[in-house]
C-alpha beads as a LAMMPS data file, in Angstrom:
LAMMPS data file: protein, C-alpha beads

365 atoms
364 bonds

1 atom types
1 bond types

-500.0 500.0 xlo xhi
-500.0 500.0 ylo yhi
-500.0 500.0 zlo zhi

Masses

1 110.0

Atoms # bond

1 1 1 0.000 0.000 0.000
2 1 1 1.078 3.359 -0.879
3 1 1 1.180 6.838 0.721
4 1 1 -1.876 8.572 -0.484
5 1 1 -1.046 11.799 -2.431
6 1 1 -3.729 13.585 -3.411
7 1 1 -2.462 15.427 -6.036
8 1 1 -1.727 12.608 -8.057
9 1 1 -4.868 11.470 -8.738
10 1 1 -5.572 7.991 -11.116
11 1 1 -8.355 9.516 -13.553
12 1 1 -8.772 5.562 -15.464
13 1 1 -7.968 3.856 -12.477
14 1 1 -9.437 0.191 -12.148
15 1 1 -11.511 -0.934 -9.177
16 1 1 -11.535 -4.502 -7.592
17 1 1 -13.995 -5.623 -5.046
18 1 1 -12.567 -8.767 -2.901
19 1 1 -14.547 -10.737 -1.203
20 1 1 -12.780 -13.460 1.252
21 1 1 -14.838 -16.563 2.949
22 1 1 -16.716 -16.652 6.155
23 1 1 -18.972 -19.546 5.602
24 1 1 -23.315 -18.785 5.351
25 1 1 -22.845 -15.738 8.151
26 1 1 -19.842 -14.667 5.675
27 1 1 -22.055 -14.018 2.638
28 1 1 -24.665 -12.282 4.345
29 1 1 -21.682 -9.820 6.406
30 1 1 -20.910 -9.294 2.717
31 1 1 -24.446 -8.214 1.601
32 1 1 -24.622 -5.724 4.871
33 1 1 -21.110 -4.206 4.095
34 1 1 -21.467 -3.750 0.458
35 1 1 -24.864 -2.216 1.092
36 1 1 -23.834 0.353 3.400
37 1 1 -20.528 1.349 0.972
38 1 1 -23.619 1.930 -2.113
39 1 1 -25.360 4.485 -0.025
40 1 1 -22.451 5.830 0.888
41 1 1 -19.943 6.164 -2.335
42 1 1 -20.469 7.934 -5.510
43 1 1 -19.867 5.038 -7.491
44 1 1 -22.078 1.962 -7.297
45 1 1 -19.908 -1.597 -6.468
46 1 1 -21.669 -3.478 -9.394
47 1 1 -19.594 -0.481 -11.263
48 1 1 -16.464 -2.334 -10.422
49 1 1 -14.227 -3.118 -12.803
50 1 1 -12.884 -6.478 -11.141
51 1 1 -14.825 -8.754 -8.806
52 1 1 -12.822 -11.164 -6.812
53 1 1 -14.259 -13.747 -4.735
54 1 1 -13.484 -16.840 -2.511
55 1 1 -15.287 -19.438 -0.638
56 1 1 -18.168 -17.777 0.648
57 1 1 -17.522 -14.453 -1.203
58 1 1 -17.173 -16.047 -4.423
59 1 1 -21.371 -16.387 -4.634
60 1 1 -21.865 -12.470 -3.491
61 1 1 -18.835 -11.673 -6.370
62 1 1 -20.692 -13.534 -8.726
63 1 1 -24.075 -11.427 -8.000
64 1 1 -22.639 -8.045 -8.111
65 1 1 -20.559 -9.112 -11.297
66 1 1 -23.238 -10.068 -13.254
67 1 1 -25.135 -6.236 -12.410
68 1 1 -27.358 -7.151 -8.955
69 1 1 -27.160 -4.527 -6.494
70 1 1 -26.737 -6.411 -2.936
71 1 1 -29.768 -4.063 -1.792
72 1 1 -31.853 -6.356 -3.778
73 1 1 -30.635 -9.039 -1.622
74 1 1 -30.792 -7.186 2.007
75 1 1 -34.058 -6.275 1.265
76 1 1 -35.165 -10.141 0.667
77 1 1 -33.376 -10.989 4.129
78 1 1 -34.590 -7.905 5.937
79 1 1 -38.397 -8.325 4.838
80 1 1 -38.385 -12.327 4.087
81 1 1 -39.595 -11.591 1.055
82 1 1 -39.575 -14.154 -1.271
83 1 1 -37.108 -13.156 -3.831
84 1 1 -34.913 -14.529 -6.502
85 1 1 -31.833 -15.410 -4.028
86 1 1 -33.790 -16.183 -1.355
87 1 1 -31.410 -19.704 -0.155
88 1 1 -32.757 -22.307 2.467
89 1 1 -30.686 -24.511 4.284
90 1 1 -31.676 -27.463 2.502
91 1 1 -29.891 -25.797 -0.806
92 1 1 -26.363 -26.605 0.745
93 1 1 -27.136 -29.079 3.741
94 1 1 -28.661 -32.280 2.539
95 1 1 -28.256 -35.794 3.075
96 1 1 -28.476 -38.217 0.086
97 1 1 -29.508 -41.843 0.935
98 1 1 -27.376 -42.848 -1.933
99 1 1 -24.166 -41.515 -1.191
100 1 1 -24.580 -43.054 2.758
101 1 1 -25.497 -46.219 0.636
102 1 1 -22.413 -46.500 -1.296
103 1 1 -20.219 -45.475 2.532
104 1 1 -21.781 -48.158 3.742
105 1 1 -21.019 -50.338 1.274
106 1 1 -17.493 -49.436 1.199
107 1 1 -16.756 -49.590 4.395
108 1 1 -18.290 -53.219 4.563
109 1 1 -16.324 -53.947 1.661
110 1 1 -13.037 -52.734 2.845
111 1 1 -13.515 -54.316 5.919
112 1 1 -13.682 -57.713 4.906
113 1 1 -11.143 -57.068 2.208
114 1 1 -8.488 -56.595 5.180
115 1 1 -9.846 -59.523 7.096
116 1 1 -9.177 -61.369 3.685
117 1 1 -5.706 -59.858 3.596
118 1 1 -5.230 -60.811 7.201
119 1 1 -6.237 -64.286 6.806
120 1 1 -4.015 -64.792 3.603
121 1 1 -0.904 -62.743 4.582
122 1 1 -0.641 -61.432 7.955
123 1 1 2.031 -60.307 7.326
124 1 1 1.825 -57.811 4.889
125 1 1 -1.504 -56.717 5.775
126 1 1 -2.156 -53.134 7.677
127 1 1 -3.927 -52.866 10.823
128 1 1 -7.438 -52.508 10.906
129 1 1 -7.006 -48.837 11.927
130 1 1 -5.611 -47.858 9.586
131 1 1 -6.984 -49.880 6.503
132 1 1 -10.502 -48.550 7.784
133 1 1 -9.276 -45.623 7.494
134 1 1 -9.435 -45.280 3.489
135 1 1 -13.225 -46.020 3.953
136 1 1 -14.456 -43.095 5.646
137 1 1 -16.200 -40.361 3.211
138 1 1 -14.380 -37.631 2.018
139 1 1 -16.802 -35.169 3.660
140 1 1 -20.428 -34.998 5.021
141 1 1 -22.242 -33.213 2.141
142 1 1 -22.067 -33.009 -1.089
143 1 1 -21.507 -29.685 -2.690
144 1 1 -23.963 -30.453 -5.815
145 1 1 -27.297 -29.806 -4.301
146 1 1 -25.848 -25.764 -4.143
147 1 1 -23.977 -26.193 -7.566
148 1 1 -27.848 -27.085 -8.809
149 1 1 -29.564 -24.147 -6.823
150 1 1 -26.889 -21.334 -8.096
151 1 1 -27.455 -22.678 -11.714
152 1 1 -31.675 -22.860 -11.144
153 1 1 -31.218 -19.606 -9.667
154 1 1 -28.847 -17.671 -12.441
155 1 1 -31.165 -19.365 -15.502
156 1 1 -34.356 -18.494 -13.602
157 1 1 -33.483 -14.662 -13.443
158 1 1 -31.601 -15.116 -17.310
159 1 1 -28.589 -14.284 -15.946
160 1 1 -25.364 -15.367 -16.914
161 1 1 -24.176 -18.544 -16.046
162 1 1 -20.389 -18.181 -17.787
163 1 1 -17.712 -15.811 -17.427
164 1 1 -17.396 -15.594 -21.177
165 1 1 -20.831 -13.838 -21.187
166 1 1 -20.104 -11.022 -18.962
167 1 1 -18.034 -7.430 -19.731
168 1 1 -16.607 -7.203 -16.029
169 1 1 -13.629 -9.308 -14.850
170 1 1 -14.613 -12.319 -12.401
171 1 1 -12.024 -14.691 -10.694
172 1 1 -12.818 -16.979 -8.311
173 1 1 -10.006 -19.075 -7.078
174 1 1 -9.993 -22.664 -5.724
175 1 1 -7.214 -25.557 -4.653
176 1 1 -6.374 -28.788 -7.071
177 1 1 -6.613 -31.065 -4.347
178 1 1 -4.102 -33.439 -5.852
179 1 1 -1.885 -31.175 -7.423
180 1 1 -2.538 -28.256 -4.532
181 1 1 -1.979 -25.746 -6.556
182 1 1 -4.387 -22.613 -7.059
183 1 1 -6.593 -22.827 -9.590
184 1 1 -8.131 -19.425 -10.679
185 1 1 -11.720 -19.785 -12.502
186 1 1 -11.916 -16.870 -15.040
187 1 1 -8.600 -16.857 -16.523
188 1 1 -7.460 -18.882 -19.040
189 1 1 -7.292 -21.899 -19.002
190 1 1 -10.943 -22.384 -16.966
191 1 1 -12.560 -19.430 -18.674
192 1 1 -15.488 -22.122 -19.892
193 1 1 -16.385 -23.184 -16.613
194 1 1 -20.162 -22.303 -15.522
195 1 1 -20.229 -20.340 -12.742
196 1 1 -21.831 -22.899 -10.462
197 1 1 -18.881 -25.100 -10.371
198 1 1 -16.583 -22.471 -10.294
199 1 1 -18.578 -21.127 -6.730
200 1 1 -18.759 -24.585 -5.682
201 1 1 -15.749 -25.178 -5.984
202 1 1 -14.453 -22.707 -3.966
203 1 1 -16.755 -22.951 -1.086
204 1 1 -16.143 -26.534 -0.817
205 1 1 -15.042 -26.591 3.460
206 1 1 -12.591 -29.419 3.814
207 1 1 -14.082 -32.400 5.608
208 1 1 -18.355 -30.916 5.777
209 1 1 -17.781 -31.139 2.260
210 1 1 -16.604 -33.602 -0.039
211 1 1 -13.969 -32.629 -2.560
212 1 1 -15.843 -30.907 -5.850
213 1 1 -15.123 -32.800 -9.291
214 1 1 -14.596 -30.362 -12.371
215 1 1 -13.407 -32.589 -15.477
216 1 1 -11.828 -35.340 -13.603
217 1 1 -10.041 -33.081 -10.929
218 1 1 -11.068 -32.163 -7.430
219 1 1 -11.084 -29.076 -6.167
220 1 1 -11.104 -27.535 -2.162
221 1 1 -11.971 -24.168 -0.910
222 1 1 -10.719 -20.701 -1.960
223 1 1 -9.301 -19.630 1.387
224 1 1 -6.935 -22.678 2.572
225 1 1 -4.009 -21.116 0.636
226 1 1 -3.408 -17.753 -0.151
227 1 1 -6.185 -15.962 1.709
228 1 1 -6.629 -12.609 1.083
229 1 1 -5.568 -13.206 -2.945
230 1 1 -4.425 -9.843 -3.673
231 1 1 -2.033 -10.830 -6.410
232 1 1 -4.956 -11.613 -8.433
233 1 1 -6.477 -7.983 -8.653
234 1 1 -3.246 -6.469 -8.613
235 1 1 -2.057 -8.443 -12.235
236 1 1 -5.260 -7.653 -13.461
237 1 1 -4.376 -3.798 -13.297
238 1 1 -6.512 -2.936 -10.250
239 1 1 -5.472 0.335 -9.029
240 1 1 -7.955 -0.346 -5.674
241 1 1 -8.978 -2.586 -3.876
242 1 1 -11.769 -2.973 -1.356
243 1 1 -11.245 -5.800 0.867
244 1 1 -14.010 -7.700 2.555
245 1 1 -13.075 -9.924 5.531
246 1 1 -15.542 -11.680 8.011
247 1 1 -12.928 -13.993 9.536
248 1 1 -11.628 -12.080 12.691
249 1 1 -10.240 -13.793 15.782
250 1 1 -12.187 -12.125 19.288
251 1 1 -9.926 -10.998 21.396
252 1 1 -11.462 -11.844 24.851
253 1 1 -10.156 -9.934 27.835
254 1 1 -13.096 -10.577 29.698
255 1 1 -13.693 -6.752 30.259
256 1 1 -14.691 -5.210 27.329
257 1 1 -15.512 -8.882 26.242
258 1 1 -18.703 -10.882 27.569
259 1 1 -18.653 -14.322 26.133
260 1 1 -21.633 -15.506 27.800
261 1 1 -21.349 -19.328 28.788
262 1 1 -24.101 -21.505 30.625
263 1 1 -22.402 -20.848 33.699
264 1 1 -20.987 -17.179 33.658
265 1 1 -21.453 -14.038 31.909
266 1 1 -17.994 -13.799 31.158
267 1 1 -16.358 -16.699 30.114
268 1 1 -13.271 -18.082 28.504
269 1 1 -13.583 -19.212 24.874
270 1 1 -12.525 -22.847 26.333
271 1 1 -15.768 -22.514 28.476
272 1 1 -17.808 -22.774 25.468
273 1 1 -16.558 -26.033 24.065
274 1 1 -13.965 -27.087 21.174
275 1 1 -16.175 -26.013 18.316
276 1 1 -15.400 -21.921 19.454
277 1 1 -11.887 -23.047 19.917
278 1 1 -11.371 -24.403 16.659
279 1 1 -13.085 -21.752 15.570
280 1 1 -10.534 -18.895 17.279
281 1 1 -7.657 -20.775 15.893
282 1 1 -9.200 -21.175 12.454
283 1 1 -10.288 -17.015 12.535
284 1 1 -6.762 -16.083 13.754
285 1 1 -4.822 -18.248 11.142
286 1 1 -7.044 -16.787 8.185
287 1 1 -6.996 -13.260 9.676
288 1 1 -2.731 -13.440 9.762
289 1 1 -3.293 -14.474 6.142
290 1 1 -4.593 -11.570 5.273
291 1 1 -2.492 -9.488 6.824
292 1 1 0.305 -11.001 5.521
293 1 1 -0.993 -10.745 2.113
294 1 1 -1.327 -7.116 2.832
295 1 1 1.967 -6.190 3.805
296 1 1 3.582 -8.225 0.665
297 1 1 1.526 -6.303 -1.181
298 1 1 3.663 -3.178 -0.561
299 1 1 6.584 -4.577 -1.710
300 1 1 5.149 -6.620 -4.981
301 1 1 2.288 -4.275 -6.027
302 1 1 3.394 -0.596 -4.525
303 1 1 1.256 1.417 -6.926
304 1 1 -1.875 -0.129 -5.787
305 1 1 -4.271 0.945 -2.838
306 1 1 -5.973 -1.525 -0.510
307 1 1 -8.738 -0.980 2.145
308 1 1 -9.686 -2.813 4.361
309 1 1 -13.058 -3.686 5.732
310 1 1 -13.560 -6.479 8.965
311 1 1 -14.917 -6.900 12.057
312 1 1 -12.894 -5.547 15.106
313 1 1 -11.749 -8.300 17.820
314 1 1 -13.171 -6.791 20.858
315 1 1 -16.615 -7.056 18.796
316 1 1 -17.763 -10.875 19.424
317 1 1 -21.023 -10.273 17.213
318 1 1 -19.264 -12.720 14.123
319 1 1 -17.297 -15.336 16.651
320 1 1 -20.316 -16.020 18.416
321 1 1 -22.915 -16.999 15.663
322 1 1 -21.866 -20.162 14.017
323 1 1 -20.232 -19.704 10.158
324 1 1 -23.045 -22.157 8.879
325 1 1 -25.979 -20.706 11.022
326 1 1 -28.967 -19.669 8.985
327 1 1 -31.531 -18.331 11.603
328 1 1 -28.658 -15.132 12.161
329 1 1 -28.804 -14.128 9.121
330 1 1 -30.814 -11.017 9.375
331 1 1 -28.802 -9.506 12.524
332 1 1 -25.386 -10.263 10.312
333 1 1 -26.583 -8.211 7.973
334 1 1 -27.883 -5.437 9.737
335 1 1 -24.141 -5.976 11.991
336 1 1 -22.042 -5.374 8.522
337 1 1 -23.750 -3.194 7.349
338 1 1 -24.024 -1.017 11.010
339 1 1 -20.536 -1.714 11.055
340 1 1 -19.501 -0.106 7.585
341 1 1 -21.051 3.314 8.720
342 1 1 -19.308 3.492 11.523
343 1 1 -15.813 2.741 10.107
344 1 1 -16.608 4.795 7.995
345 1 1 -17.206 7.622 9.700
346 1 1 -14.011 6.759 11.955
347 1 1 -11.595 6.466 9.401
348 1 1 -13.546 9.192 6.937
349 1 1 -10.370 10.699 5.862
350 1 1 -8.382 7.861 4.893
351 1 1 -11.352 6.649 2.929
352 1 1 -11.366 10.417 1.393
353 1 1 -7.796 10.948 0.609
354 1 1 -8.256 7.286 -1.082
355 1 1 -11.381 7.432 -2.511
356 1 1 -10.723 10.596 -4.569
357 1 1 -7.492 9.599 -6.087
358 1 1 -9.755 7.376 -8.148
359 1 1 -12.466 9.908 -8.648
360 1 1 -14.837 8.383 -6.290
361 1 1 -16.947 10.126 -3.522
362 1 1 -17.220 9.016 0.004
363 1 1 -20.508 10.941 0.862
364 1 1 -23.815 10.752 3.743
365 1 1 -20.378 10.624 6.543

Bonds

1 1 1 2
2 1 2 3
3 1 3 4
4 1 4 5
5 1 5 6
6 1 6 7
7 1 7 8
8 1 8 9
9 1 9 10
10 1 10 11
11 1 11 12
12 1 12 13
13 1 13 14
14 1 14 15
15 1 15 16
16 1 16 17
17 1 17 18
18 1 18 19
19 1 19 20
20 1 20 21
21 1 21 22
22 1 22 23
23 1 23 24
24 1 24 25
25 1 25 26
26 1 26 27
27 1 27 28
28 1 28 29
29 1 29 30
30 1 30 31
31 1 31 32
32 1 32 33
33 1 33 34
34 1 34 35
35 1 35 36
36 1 36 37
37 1 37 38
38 1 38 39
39 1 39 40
40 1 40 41
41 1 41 42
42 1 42 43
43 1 43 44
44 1 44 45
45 1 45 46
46 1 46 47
47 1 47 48
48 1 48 49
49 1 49 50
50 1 50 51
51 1 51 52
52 1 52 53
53 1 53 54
54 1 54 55
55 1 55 56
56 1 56 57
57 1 57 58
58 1 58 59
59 1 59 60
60 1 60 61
61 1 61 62
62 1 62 63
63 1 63 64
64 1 64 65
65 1 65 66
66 1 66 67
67 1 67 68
68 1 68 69
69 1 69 70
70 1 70 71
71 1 71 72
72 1 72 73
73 1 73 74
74 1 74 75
75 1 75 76
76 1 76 77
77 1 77 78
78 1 78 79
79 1 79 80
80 1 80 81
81 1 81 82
82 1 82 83
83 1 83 84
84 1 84 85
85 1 85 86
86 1 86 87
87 1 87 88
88 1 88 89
89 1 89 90
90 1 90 91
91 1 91 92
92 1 92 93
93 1 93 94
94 1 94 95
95 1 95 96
96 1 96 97
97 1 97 98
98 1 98 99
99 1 99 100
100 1 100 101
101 1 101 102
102 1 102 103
103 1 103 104
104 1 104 105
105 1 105 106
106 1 106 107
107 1 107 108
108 1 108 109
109 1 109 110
110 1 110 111
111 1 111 112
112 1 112 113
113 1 113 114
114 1 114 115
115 1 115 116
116 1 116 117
117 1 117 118
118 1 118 119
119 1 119 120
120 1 120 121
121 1 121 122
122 1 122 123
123 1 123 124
124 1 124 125
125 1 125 126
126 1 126 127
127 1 127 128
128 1 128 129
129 1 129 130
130 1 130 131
131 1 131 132
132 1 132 133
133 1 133 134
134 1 134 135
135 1 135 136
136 1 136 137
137 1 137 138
138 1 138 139
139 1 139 140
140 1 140 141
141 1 141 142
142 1 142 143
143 1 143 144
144 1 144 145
145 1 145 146
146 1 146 147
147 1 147 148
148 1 148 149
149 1 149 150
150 1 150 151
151 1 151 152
152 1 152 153
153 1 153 154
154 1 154 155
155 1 155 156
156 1 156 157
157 1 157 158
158 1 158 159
159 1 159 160
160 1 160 161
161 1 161 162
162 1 162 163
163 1 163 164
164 1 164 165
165 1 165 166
166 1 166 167
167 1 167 168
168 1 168 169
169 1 169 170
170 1 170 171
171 1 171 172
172 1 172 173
173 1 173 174
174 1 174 175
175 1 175 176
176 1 176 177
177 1 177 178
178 1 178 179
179 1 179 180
180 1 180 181
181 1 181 182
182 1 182 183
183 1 183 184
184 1 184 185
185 1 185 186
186 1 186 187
187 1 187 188
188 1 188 189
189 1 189 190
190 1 190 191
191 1 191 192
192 1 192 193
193 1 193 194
194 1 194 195
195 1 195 196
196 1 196 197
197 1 197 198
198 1 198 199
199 1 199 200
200 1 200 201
201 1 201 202
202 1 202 203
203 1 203 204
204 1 204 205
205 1 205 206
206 1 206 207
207 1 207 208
208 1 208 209
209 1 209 210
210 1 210 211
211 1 211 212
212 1 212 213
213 1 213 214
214 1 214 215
215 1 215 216
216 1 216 217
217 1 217 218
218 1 218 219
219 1 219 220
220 1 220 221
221 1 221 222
222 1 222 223
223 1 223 224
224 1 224 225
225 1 225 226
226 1 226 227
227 1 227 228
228 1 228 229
229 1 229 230
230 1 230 231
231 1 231 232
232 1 232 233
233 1 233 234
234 1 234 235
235 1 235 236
236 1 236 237
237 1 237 238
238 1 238 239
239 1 239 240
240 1 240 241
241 1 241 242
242 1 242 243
243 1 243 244
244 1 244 245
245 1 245 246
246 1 246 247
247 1 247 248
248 1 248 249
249 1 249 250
250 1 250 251
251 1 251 252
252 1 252 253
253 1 253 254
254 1 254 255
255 1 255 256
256 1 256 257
257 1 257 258
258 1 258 259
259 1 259 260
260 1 260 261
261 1 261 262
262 1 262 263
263 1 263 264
264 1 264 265
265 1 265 266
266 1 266 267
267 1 267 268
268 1 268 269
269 1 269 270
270 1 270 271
271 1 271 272
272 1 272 273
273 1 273 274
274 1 274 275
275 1 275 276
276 1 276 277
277 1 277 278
278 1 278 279
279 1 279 280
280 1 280 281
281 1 281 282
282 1 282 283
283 1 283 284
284 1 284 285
285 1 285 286
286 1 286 287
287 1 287 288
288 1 288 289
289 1 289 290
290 1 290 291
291 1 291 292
292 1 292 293
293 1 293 294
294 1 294 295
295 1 295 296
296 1 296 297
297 1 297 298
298 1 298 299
299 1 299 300
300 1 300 301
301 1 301 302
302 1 302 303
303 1 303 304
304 1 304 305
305 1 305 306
306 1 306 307
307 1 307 308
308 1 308 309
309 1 309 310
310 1 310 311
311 1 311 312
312 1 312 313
313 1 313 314
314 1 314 315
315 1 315 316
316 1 316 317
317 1 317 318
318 1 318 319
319 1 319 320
320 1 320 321
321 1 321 322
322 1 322 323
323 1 323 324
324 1 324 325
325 1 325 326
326 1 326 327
327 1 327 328
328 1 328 329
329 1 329 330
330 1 330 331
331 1 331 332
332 1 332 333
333 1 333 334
334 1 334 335
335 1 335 336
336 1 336 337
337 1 337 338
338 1 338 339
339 1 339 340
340 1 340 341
341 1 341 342
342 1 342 343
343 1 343 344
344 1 344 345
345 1 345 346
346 1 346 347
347 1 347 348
348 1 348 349
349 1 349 350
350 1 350 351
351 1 351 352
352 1 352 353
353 1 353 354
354 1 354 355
355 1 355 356
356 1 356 357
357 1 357 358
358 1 358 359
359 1 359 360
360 1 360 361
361 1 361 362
362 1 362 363
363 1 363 364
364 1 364 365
């Protein structure tokens, strides 16, 4: 990042929007954010010259890409309205009797194939520990049942469902399980895949998700690698970017804090169980990620200015609704996009001194 000058303004400069993972809670923090910077900027983010979006972000990238203003979508959540990207649980969650089937029937069969092996070479043959091992499933859902309901969804409003058939730049990375290496859907070489995969693909959460298959390769979710994926705007001559991050770590010091637990009214994070502690490691690791990716930035990409939009650790709104938790949805919303106005008001003259260099108007703060 760069010290802003004002007087050397970028008149063509290029915009990028990124848009990082958070899980269900992340997409709709991204709905309330991007909301609250339309009705207060001159210039409208489906305006944006280059969307980029992973895991969780890579669905709201694709909307705003394509021309939907997110107030289309706040307004659905806000007034549960039934509207065109209105998403149930059962879109993304949903057990199919004949994928348990065919677990079943492999872990039967791999059973008695290492009793077989045990019988005829003892040997040679692993432990049942291990062996049983290679029969569990390679997650708990499949991602296909939200694959289908982004494609009904896009067709249903005759929207695009390629990145060939829009004007705007898209990427949306994932990981090549196999190979892991980053795979970046809207560059060339995976310019053809649909959209559906592409967002599938990237949301795909190791283990509560099985690996997604796109032409005989399987792929894992956006965020595991390079987090923040800066380098990707930044070679596609963005001049700005706006960065979007749900994932931040609480930081719990029991005064300013209140994790309520069962028991007290200000506990410990290991007071409410290992999910919240997986959880704080998981935040913290992605949140140094993108941190990290900001300060290489400087050095690789000095020309180019970033800000940043997250949560702030002593605010435990985020850490304490579950990433997959559905029923939250309208108070995440309302939190992001509360919480936009008032960083925006805080920091209104670094947004200013930023925002005109590339002749857009912070305004209403």
């Amino acid at each position: 990042m760069t010290v802003i000058d004002p007087f050397n303004p970028k008149p063509n400069s290029k915009i990028s929007l990124n848009l990082l993972g958070g899980g269900v809670t992340g997409a709709f923090f991204h709905f309330g954010v991007l909301a609250a910077l339309d009705d207060h900027m001159s210039r409208k983010v489906t305006t944006f010259d280059i969307f980029m979006g992973s895991s969780a972000g890579s669905l709201v990238a694709a909307i705003c890409a394509v021309g939907l203003s997110p107030q289309v979508s706040v307004e659905e959540i806000m007034t549960e309205k039934k509207g065109n990207f209105q998403m149930r649980r059962r879109d993304i969650y949903r057990f199919s009797f004949l994928d348990w089937a065919k677990e079943i029937l492999k872990f039967w069969w791999t059973f008695f194939y290492l009793v077989y092996l045990r019988i005829e070479n003892p040997a040679e043959a692993p432990s049942f520990f291990w062996g049983l091992k290679d029969s569990l499933p390679s997650g708990v859902f499949s991602m296909r049942y939200y694959e289908a309901w982004i494609k009904s969804t896009f067709e249903k409003n005759n929207l695009p469902l390629f990145f060939s058939q829009i004007q705007k730049e898209l990427y949306i990375p994932a990981y090549d399980l196999d190979s892991n290496e980053r795979v970046i859907f809207g560059k060339p070489p995976f310019q053809h895949i649909p959209f559906s995969k592409a967002i599938a693909a990237s949301s795909t959460i190791p283990i509560f998700f099985e690996p997604t298959e796109i032409e005989g390769r399987y792929y894992m979710d956006g965020g595991l690698g390079e987090m923040a994926h800066l380098d990707i705007s930044a070679a596609a001559g963005a001049n700005l970017i706006i960065l979007v991050n749900p994932m931040v770590p609480i930081r719990n010091d029991l005064d300013s804090v209140q994790i309520k637990t069962v028991f007290d009214a200000k506990g410990r994070i290991r007071d409410k169980g290992f999910t919240y502690v997986y959880d704080q490691c998981l935040r913290n690791e992605l949140r140094q990620k993108v941190h990290v990716g900001l300060r290489h930035m400087g050095y690789l990409y000095p020309g180019v200015d970033v800000l940043l939009i997250e949560p702030d650790e002593a605010d435990p709104t985020m850490f304490l609704f579950n990433p997959m938790d559905f029923e939250s949805r309208k108070q995440i919303v309302q939190f992001g996009y509360d919480m936009t106005q008032r960083k925006l008001k805080e920091n209104a003259e670094l947004w200013k001194r930023t925002l005109d260099r590339h002749q857009i108007t912070l305004v209403g703060v």
